[in-house]
N, C-alpha and C positions, 0 to 999 in steps of 0.2 A: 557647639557653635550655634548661636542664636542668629536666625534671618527674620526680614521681613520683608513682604513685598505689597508693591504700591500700584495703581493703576490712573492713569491721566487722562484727558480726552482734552480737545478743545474743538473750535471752531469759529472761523470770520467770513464771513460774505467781504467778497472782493469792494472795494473803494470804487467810487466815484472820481474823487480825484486825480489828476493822471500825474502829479508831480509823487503821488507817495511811494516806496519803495518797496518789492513783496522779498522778504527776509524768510528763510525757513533753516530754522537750524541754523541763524547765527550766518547765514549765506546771502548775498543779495543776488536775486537772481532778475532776467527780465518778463518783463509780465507786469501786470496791473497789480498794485498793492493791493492786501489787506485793510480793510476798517476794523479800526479798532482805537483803545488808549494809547496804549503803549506804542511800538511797533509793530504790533498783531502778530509775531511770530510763531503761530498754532504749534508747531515743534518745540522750543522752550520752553511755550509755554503749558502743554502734557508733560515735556518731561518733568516741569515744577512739581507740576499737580503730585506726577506721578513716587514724586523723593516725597514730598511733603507727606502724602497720604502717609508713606510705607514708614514713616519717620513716626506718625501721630501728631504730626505738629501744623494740622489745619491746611487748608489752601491755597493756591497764588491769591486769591481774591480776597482772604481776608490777609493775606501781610501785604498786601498791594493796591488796596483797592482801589476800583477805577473812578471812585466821586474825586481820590486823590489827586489835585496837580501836578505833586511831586513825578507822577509816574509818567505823565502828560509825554507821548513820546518815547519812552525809555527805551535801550537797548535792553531787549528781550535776556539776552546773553549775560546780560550785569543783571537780571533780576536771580535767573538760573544759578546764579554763583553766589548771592546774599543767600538765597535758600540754602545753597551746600551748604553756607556755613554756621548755619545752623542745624542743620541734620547731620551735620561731620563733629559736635561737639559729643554724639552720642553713638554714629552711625558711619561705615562705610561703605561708597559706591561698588557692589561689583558690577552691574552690567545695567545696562538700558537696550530697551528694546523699542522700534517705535514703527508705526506703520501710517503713512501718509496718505489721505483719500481725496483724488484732486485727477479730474481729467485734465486739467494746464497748469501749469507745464511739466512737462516732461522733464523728470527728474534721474533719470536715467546717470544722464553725463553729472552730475551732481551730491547725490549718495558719498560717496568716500570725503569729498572735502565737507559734508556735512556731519560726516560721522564723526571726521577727524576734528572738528571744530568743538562738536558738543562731545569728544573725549579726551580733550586737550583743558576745555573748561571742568569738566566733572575731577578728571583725574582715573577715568576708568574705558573699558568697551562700552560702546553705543554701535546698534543695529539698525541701519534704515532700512526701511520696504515702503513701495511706493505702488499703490493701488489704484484704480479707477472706480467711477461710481459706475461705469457703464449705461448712462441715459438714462439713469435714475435718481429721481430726487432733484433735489436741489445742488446737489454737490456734483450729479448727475446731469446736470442741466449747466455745469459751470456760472453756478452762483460764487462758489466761495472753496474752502480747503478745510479739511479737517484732518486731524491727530489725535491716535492713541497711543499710548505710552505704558511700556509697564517697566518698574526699578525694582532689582534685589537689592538690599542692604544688608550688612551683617555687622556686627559688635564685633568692635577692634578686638 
């Protein structure tokens, strides 16, 4: 059996704007959005990173990049799924793992319809863990949210 595994991170300082929506994992939840291109969904968007790495096929940023207007917006969850299907021409999902770093919101009541959302999209298990920064840092200080991500893949 041949695997590979991949690792992801991201990260957005929360918006300014109070019409934008904070998306995590394909979920809209309440709270002040993300700044970013796209959607800023810091969990799709590790989990990309994280197929693409383990795949050898580069990262969100260069199949996506943000000068692009194409992307301008995008549903995070549709970029997540053009990536599968390019790393499912060679590769399959077994599992994602992903760990959330964010003092707000509380992501508690949230976890399973996010897992269930980004394993409905993959086609595999997905793991949330949702962390604090504990008054440290900027993510600590409730600047913004970050994600890591790690993907197995193995040959059909």
């Amino acid at each position: 059996m041949s695997l590979r595994v991949g690792q992801g991170f991201d990260i957005h300082p929360f918006s300014d704007d109070p019409a934008r929506a904070l998306v995590l994992g394909g979920v809209h939840l309440a709270g002040p959005g993300l700044s970013g291109h796209s959607d800023a969904d810091v969990v799709c968007h590790a989990v990309t990173d994280a197929l693409l790495g383990a795949a050898g096929l580069g990262d969100i940023g260069a199949m996506f990049p943000d000068g692009d207007p194409a992307w301008e917006g995008a549903d995070s969850i549709a970029l997540l799924q053009a990536a599968l299907r390019r790393v499912s021409a060679t590769w399959r999902v077994v599992n994602v793992d992903c760990t959330v770093i964010a003092e707000a919101p509380s992501l508690a009541g949230h976890k399973a319809e996010m897992e269930g959302r980004l394993g409905a999209a993959l086609g595999a298990p997905v793991s949330i863990k949702a962390k604090r920064g504990e008054g440290l840092g900027a993510l600590g200080r409730r600047e913004g949210i970050a994600c890591l991500a790690v993907a197995l893949l193995e040959a059909p």
